[in-house]
mmJSON file of the N, C-alpha and C atoms, coordinates in Angstrom:
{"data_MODEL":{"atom_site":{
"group_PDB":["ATOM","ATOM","ATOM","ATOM","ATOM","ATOM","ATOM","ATOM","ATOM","ATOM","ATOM","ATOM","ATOM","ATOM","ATOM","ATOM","ATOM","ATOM","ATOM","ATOM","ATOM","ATOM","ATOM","ATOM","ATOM","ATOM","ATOM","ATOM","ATOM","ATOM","ATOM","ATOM","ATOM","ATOM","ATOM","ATOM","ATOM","ATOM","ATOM","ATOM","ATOM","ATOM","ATOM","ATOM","ATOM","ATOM","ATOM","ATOM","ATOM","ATOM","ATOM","ATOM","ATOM","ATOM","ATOM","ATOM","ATOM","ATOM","ATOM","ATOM","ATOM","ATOM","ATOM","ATOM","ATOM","ATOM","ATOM","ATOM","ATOM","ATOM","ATOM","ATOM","ATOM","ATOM","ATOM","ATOM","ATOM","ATOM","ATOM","ATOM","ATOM","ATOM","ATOM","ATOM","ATOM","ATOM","ATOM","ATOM","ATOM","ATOM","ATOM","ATOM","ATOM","ATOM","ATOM","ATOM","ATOM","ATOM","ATOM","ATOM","ATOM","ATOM","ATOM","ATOM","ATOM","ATOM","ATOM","ATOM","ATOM","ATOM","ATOM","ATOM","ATOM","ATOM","ATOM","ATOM","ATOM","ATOM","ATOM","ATOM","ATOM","ATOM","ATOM","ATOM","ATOM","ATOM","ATOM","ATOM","ATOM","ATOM","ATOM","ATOM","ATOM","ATOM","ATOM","ATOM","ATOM","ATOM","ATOM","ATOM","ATOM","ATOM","ATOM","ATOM","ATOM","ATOM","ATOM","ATOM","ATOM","ATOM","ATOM","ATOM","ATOM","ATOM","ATOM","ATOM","ATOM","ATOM","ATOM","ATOM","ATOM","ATOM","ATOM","ATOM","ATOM","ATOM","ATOM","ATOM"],
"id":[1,2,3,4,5,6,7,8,9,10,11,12,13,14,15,16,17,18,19,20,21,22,23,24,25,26,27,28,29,30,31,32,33,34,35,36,37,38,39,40,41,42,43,44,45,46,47,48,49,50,51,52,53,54,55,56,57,58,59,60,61,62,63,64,65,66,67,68,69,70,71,72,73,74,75,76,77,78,79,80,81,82,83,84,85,86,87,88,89,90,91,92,93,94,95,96,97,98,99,100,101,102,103,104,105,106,107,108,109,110,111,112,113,114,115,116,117,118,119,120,121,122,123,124,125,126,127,128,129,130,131,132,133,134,135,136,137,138,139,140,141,142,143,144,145,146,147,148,149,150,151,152,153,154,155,156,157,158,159,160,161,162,163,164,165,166,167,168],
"type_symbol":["N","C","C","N","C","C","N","C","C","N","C","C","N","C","C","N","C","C","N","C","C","N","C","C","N","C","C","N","C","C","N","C","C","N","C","C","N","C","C","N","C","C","N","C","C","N","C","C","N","C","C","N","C","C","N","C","C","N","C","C","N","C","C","N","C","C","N","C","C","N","C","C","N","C","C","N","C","C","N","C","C","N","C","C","N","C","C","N","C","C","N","C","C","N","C","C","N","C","C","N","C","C","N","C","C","N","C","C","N","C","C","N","C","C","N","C","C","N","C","C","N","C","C","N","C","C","N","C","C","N","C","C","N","C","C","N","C","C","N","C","C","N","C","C","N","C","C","N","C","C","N","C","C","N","C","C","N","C","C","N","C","C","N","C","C","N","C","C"],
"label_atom_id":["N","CA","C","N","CA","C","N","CA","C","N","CA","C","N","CA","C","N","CA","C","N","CA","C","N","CA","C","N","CA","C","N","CA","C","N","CA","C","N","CA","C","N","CA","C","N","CA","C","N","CA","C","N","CA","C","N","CA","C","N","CA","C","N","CA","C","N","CA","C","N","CA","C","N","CA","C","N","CA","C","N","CA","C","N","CA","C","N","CA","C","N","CA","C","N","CA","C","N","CA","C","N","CA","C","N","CA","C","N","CA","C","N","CA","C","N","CA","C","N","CA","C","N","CA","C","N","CA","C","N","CA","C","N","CA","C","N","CA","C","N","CA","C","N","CA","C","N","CA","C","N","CA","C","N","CA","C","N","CA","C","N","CA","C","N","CA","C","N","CA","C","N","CA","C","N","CA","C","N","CA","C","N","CA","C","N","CA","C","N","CA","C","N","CA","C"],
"label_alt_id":[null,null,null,null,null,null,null,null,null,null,null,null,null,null,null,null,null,null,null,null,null,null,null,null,null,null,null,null,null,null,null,null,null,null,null,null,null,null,null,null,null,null,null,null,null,null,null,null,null,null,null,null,null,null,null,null,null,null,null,null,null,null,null,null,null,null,null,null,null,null,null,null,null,null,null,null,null,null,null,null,null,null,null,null,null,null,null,null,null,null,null,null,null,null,null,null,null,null,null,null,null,null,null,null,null,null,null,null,null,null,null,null,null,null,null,null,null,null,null,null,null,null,null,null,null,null,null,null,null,null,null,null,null,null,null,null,null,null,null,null,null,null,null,null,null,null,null,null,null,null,null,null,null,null,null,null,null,null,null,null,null,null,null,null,null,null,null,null],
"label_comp_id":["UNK","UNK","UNK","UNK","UNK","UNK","UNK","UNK","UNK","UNK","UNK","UNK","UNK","UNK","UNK","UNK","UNK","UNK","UNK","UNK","UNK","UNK","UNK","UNK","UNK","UNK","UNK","UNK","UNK","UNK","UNK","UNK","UNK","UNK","UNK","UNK","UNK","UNK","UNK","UNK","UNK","UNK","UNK","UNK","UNK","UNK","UNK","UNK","UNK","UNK","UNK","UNK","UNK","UNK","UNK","UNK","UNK","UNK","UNK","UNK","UNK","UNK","UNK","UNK","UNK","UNK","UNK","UNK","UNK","UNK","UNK","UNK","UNK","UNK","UNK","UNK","UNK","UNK","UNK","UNK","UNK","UNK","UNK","UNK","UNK","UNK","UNK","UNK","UNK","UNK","UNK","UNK","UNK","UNK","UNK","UNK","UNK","UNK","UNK","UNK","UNK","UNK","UNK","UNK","UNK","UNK","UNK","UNK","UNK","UNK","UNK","UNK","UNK","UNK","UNK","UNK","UNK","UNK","UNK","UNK","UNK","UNK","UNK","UNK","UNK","UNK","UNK","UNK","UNK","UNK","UNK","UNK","UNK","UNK","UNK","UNK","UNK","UNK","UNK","UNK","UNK","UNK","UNK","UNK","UNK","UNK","UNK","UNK","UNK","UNK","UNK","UNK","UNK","UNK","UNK","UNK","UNK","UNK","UNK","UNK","UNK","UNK","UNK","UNK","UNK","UNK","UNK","UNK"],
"label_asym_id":["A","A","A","A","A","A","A","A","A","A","A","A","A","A","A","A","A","A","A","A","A","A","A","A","A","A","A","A","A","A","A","A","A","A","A","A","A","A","A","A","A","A","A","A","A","A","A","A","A","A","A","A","A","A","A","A","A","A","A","A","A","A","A","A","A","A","A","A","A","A","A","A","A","A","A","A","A","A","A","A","A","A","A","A","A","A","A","A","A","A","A","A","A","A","A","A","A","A","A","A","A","A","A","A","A","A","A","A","A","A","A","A","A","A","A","A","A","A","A","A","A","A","A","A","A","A","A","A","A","A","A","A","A","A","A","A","A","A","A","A","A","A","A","A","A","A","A","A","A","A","A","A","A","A","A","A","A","A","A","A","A","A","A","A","A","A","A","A"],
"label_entity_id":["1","1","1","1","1","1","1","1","1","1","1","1","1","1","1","1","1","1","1","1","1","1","1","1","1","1","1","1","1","1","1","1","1","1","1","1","1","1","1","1","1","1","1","1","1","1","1","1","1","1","1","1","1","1","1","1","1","1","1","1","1","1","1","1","1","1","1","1","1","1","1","1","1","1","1","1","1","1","1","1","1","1","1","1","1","1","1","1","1","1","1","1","1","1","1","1","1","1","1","1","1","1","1","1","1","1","1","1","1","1","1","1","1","1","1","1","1","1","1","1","1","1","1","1","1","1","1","1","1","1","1","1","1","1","1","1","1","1","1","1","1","1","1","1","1","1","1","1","1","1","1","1","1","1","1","1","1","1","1","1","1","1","1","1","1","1","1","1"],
"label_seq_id":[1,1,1,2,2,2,3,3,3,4,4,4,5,5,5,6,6,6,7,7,7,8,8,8,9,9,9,10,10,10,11,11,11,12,12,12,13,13,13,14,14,14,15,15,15,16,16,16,17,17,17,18,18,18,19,19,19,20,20,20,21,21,21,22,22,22,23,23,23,24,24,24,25,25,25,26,26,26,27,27,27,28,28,28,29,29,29,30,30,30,31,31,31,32,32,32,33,33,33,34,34,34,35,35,35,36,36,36,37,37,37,38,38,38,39,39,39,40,40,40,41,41,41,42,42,42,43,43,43,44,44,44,45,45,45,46,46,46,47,47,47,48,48,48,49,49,49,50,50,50,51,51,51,52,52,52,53,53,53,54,54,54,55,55,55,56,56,56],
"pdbx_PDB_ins_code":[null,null,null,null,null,null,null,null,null,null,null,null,null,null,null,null,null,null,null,null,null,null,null,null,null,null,null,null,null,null,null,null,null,null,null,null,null,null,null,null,null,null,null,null,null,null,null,null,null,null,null,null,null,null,null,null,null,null,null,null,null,null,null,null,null,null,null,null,null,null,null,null,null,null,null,null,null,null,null,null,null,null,null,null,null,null,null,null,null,null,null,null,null,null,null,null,null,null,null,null,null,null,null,null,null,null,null,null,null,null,null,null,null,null,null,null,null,null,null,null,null,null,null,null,null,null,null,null,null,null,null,null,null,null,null,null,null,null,null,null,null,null,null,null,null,null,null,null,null,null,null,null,null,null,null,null,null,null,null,null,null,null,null,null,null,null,null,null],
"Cartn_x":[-60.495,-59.619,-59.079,-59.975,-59.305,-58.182,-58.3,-57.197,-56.439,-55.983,-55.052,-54.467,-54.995,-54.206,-54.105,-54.596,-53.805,-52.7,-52.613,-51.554,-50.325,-50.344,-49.613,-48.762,-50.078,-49.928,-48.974,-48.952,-48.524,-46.88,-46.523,-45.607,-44.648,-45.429,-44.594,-44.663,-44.803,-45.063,-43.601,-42.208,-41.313,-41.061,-41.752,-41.575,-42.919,-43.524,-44.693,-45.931,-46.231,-47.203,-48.775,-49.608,-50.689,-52.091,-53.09,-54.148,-54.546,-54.182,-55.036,-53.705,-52.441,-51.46,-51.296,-51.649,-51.482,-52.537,-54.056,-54.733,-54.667,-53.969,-53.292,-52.55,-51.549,-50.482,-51.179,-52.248,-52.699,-53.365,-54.158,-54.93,-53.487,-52.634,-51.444,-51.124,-51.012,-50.616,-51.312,-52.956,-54.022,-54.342,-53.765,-53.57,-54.785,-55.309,-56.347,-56.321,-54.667,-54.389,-55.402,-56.365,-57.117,-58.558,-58.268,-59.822,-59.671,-60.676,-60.438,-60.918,-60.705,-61.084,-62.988,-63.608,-64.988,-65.635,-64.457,-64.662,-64.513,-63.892,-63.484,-64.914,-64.273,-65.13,-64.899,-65.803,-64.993,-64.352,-63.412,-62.794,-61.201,-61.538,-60.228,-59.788,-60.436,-60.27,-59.77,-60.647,-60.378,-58.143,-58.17,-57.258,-55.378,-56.531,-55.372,-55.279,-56.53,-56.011,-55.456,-55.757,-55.468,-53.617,-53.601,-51.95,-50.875,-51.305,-50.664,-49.534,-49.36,-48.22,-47.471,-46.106,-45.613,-44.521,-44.245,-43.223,-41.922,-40.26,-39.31,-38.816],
"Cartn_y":[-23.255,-22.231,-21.342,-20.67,-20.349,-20.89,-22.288,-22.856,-22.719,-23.112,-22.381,-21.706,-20.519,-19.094,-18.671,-19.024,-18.985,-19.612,-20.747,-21.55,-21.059,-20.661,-19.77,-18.737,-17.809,-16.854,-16.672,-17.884,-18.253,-18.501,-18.87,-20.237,-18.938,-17.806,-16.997,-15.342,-15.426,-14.158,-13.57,-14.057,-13.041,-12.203,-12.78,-11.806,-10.702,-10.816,-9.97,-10.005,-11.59,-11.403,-11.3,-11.129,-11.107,-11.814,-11.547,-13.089,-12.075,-10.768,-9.819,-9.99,-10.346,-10.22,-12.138,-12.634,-13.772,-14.873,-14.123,-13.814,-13.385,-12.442,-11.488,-12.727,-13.447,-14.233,-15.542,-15.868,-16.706,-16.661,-15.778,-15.238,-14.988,-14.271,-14.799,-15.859,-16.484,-17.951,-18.741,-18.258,-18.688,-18.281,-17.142,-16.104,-15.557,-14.837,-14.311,-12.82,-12.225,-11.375,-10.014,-9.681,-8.929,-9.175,-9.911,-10.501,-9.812,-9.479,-8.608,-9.606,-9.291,-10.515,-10.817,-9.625,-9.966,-11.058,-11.544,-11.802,-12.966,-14.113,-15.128,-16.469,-17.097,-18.161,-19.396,-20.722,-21.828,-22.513,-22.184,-22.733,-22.15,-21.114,-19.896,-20.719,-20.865,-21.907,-23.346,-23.892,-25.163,-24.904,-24.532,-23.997,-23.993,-23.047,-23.043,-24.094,-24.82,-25.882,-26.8,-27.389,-28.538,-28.193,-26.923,-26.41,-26.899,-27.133,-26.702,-26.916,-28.46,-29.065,-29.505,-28.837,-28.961,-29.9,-30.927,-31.818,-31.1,-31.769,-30.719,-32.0],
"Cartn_z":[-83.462,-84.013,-82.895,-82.018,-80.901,-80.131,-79.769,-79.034,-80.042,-81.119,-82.195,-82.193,-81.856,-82.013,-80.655,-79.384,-77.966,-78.148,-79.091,-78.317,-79.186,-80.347,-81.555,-81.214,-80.597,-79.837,-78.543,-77.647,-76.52,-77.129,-77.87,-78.285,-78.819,-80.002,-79.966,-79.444,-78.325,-77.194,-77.287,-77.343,-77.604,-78.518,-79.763,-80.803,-81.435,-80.406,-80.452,-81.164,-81.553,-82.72,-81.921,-81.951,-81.135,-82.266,-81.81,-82.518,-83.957,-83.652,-85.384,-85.673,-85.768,-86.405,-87.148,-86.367,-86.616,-87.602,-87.422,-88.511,-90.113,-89.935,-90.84,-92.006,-91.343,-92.027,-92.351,-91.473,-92.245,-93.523,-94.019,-94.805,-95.776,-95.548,-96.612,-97.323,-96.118,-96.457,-97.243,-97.241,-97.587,-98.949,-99.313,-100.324,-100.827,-99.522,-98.982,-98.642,-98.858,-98.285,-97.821,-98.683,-98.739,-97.998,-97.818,-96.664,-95.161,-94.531,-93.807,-92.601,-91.151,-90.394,-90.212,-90.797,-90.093,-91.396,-92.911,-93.39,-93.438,-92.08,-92.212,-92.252,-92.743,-93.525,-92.389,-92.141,-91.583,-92.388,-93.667,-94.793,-93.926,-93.774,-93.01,-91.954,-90.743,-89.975,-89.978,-90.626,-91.324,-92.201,-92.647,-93.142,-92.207,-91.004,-89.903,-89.477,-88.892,-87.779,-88.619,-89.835,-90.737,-90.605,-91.143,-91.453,-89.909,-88.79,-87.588,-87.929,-87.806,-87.952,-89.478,-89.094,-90.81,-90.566,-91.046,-91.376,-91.213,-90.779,-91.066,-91.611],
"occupancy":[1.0,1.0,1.0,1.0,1.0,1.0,1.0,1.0,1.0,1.0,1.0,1.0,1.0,1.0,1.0,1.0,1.0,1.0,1.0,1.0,1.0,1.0,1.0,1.0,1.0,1.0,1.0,1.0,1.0,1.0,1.0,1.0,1.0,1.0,1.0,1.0,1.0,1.0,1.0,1.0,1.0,1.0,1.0,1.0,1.0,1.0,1.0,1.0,1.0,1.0,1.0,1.0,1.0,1.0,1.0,1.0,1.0,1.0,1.0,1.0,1.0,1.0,1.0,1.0,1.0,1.0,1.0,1.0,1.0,1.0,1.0,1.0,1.0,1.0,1.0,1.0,1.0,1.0,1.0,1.0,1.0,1.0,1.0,1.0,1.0,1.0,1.0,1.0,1.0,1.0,1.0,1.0,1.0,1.0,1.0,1.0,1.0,1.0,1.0,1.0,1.0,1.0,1.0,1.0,1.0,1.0,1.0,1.0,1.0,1.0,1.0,1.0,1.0,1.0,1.0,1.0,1.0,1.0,1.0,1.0,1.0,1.0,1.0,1.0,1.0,1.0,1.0,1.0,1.0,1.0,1.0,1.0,1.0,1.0,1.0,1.0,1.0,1.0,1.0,1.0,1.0,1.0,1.0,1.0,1.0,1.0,1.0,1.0,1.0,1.0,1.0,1.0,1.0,1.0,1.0,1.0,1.0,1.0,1.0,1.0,1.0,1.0,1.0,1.0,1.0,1.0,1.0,1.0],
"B_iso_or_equiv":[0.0,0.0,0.0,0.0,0.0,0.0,0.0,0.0,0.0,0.0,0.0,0.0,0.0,0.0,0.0,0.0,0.0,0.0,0.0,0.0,0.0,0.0,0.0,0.0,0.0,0.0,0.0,0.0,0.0,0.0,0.0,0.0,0.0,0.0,0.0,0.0,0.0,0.0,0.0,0.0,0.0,0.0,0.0,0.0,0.0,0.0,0.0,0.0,0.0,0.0,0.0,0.0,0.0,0.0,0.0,0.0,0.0,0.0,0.0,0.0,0.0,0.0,0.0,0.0,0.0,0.0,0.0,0.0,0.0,0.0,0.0,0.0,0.0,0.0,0.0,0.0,0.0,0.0,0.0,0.0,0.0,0.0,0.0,0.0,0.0,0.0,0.0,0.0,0.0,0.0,0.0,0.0,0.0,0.0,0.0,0.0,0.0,0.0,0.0,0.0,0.0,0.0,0.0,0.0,0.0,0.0,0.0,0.0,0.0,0.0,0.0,0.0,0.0,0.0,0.0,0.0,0.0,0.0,0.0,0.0,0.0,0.0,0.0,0.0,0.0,0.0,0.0,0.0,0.0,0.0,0.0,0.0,0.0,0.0,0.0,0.0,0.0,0.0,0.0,0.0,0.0,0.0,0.0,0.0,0.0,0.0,0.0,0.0,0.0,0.0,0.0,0.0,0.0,0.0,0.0,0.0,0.0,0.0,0.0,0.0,0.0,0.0,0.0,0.0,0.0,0.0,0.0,0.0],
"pdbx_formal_charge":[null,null,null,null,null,null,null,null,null,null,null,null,null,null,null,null,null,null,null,null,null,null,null,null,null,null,null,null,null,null,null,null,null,null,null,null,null,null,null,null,null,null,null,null,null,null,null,null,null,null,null,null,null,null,null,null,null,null,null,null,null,null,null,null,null,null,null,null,null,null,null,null,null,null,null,null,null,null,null,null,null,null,null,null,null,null,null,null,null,null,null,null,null,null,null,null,null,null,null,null,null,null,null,null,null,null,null,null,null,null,null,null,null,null,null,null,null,null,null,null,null,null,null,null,null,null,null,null,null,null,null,null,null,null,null,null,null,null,null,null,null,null,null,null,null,null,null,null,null,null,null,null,null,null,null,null,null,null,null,null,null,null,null,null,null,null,null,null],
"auth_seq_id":[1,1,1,2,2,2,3,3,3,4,4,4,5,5,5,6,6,6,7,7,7,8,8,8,9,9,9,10,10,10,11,11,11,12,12,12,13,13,13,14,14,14,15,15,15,16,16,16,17,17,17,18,18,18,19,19,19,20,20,20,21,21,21,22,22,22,23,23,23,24,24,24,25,25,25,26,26,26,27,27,27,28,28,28,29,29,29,30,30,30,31,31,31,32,32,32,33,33,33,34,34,34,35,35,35,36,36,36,37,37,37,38,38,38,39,39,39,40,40,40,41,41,41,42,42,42,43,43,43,44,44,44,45,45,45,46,46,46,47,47,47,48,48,48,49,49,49,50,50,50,51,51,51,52,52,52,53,53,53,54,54,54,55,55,55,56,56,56],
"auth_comp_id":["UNK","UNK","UNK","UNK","UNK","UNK","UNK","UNK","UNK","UNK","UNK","UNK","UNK","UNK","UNK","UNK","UNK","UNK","UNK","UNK","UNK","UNK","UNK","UNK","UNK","UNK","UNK","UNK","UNK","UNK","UNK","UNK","UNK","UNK","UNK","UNK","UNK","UNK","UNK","UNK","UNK","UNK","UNK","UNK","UNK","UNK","UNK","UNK","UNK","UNK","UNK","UNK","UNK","UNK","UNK","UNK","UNK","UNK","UNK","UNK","UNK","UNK","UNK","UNK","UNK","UNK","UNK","UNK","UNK","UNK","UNK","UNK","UNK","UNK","UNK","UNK","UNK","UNK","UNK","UNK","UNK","UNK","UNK","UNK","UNK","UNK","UNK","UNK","UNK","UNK","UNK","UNK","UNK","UNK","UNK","UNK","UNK","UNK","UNK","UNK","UNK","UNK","UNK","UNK","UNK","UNK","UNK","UNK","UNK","UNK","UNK","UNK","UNK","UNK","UNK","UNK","UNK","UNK","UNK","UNK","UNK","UNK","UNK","UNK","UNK","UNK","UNK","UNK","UNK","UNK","UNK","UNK","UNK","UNK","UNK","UNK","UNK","UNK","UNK","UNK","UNK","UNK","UNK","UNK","UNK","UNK","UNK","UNK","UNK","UNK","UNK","UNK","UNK","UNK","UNK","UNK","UNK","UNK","UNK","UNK","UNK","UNK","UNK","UNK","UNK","UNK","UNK","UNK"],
"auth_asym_id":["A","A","A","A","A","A","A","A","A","A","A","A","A","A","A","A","A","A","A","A","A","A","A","A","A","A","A","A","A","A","A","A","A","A","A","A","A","A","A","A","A","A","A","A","A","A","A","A","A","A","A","A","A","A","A","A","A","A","A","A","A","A","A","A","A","A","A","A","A","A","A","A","A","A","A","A","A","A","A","A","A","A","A","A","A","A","A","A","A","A","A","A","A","A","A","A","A","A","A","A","A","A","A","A","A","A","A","A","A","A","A","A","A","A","A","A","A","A","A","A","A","A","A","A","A","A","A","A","A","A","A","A","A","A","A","A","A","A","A","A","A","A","A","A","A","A","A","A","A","A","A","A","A","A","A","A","A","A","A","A","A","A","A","A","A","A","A","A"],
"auth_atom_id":["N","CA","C","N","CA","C","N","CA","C","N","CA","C","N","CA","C","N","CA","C","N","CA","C","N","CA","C","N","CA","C","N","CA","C","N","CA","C","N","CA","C","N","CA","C","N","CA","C","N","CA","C","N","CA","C","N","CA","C","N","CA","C","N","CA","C","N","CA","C","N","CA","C","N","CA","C","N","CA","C","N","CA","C","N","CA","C","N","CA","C","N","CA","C","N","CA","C","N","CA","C","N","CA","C","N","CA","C","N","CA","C","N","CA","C","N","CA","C","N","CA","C","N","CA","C","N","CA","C","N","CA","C","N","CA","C","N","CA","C","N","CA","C","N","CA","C","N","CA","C","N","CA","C","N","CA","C","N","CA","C","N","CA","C","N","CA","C","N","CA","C","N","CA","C","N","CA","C","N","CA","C","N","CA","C","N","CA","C","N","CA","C","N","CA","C"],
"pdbx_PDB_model_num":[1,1,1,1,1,1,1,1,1,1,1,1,1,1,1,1,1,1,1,1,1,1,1,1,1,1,1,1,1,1,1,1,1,1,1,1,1,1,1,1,1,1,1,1,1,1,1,1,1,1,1,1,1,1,1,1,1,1,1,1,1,1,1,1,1,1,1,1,1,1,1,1,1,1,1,1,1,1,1,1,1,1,1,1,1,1,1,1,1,1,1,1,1,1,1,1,1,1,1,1,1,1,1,1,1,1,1,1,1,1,1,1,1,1,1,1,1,1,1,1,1,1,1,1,1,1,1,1,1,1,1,1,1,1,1,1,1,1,1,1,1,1,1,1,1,1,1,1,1,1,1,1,1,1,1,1,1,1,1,1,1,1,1,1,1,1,1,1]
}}}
């Protein structure tokens, strides 16, 4: 999950998102919104890395 969100993180450095912001949207996405980070699960994780790549 770490390399995840360096590389997230890295990929979008111009628009300012940083790893508690990027956290944040996943747990959205997850529709989790209210989960706070000390609350993450390895389901949360699991979640991100599975998601990386989206079809266009």
């Amino acid at each position: 999950m770490e390399q995840f969100l360096d590389n997230v993180v890295a990929e979008n450095s111009d628009i300012g998102i940083d790893q508690d912001i990027l956290i944040k949207l996943l747990l959205i996405l997850n529709d989790k919104p209210s989960k706070e980070m000390s609350d993450l699960m390895a389901e949360d994780a699991e979640f991100a890395t599975m998601n990386v790549f989206r079809p266009h």
